[in-house]
N, C-alpha and C positions, 0 to 999 in steps of 0.2 A: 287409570289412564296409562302409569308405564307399565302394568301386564298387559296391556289390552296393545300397547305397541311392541312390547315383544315377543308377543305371539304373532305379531302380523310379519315382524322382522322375520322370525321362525319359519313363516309360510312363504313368503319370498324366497327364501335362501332355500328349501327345499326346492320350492319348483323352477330356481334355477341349476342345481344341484343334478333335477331330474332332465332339465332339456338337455344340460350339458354331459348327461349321461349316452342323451339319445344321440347327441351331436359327434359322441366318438365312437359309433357304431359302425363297424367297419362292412362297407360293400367293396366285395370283389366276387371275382369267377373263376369258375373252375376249369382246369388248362383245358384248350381245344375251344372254349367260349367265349363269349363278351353278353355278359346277362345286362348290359346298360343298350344292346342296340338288337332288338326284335326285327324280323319282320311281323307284323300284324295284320289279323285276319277278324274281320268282323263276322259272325255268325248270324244267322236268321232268329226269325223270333221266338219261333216255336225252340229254339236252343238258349235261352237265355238262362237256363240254370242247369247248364252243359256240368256230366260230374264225370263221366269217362271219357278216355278217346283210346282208339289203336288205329295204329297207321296200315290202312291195305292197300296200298304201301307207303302212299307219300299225301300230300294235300289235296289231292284232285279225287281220294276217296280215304276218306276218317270215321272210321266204325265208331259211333258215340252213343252214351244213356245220356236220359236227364234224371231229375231225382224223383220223376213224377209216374211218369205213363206208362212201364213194361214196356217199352217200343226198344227197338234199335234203329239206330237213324245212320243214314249215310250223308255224310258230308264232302261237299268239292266245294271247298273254299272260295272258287270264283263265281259259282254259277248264280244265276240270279230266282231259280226256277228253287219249289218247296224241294223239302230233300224227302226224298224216298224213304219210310221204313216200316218196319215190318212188328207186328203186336206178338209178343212172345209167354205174356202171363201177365197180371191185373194189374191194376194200378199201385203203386207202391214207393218207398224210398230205394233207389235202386243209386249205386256208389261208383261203381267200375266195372270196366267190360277188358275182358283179357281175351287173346287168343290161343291155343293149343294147337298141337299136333293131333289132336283129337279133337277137335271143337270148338266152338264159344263158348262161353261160361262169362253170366251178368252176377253180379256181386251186392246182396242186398245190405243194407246198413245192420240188422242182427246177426249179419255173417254167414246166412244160408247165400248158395251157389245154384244160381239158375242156368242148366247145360240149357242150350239154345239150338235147336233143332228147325233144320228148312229154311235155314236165314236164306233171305234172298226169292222166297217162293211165298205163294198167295197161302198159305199151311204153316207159317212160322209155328213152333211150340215148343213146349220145356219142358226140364225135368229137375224137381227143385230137391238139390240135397240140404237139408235142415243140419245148422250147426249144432253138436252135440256136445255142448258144456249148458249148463243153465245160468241164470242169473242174468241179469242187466249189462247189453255190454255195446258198442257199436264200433262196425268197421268201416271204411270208406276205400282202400287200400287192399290192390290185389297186382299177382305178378304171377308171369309163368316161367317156370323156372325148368329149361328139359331137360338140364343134366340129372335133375330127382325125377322128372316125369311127374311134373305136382304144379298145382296151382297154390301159390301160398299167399295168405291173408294176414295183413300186419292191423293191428286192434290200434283202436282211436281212443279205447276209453270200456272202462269195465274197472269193478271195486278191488280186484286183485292188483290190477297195475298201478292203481292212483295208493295202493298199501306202500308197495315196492318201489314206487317212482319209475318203473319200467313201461315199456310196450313190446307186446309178445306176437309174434310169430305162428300162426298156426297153418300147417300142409293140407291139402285133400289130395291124396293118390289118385293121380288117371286110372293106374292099373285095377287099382281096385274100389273106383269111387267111394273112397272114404276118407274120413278127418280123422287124423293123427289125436289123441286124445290128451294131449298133453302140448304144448308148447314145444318148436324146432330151436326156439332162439327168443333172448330179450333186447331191445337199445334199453340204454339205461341213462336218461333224462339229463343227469348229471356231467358225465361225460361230453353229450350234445351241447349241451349249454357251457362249458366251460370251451369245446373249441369254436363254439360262436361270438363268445364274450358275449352271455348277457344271462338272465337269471330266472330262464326259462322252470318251472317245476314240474310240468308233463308235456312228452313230446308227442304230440298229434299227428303221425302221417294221414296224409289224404289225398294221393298218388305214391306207383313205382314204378319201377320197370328196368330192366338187364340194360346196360349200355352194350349195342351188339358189337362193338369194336374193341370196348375196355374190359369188358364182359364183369361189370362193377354194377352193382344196386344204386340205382339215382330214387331218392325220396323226395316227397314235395310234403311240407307239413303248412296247410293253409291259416289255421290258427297263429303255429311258433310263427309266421315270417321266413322259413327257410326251406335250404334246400341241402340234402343231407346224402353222402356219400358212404357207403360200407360196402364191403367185400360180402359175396354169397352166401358166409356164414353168420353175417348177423355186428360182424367188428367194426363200428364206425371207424374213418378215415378221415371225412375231411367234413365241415358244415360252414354253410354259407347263408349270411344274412339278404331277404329279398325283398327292395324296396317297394311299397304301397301301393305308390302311384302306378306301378306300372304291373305288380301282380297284385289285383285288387282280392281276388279267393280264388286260386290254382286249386282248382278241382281233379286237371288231367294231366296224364303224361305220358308222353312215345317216343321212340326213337324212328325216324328212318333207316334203311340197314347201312347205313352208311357214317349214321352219327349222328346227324342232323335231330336235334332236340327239339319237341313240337307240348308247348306246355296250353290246357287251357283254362279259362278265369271267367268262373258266373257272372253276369251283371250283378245282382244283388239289387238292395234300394234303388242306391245309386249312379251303375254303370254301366256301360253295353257290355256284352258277353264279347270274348272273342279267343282267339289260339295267336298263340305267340309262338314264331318259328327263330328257333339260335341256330345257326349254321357251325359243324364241327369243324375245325380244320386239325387236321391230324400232327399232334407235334412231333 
């Protein structure tokens, strides 16, 4: 009987040990924001497991995939009518959609890149360059970046990174439609969680994208709960913890050219799909 009570005393005093972990988990934002006051946009149904967006330009048209149907879908946040889009290659897990100065390019979960040809025309089609590492690996995570003239691809998960604790960085060259064979850059897990305060062991991005004002790498990692700031070569800066309720699974991320921050979030089981718009104000 008094083992069998102090083991329960044991279990108590942990899992309050553990709320009052969670209870000093710090939310704030990052200057130019207020990640506590969205606007919110409900998405149709056919977008309910929304995983990319790009703004062409603003909310009234959002280049978006889901994680299912090779489509690209145009979104206007208000309209009440099906959104337009257009069938570009088969059915598949498809993660992120970036723009170029040379194109579209959809971003499949094993890290092949589908250029996107005729968007906009009854002829949509593609040209899919196959990632050239082997082994088991998935990305969600893409960014175009035109001072390299490169689409780069940050890895969610692969047996190298979970060795190192890191998540790597990989280029495909516009110039010369090819992948960089090696790794541009690592986050390294530890660093992220020590300026988040919490005791995160792998960093999952699953959005990115330039901030075109700050001209800074904004990360969304849907797993960690956060939202992760580095400079173009890879140096975190800053990382912010994102409450639940309100990013249920940030799948996408864009900027308006102006700042204006447009994040969006699957329904999942549980919740409508929708985009959450932060308005920048310039400090």
């Amino acid at each position: 009987m008094y083992i069998r009570t102090l083991l329960i005393i044991s279990i108590l005093l942990h899992a309050c040990n553990t709320f009052g972990d969670r209870e000093q988990k710090v939310y704030s934002s990052p200057s130019g924001y207020n990640l506590k006051e969205p606007v919110r946009f409900r998405v149709r149904e056919s977008m309910q497991e929304i995983s990319g967006i790009e703004l062409f330009p603003d909310e009234h048209r959002i280049m978006a995939v889901n994680d299912e149907e090779g489509k690209v879908f145009e979104i206007d946040v208000t309209t009440t009518q099906p959104y337009p889009s257009w069938k570009f290659a088969k059915n598949g897990d498809y993660e992120d959609i970036c723009k170029t100065d040379s194109g579209w390019f959809v971003l499949k979960s094993n890290g092949s890149l589908f250029e996107v040809h005729g968007l906009f025309t009854d002829s949509a089609s593609s040209t899919h360059y196959k990632f050239p590492k082997d082994g088991k690996r998935e990305f969600e995570a893409t960014y175009y970046d035109r001072n390299q003239n490169a689409v780069i691809l940050l890895s969610k998960n692969s047996a190298e990174d979970k060795k190192t604790g890191q998540s790597s960085a990989f280029r495909f060259n516009l110039a010369t439609r090819t992948f960089d064979s090696t790794a541009i850059y690592h986050f390294d897990s530890r660093e992220i969680a020590k300026l988040a305060g919490n005791d995160m062991r792998f960093f999952k991005p699953s959005a990115a994208a330039i901030h075109p004002v700050e001209k800074r790498l904004y990360i969304i990692a849907s797993v960690n709960g956060l939202l992760v700031i580095s400079d173009l070569q890879g140096h975190i800066q800053e990382a912010y913890n994102l409450k639940h309720r309100l990013f249920l699974q940030p799948e996408g991320l864009a900027f308006a050219p102006g700042g204006d921050m447009y994040i969006s979030n699957e329904g999942g089981y549980d919740g409508v799909a929708n985009i959450l718009k932060f308005t920048y104000k310039h400090q």
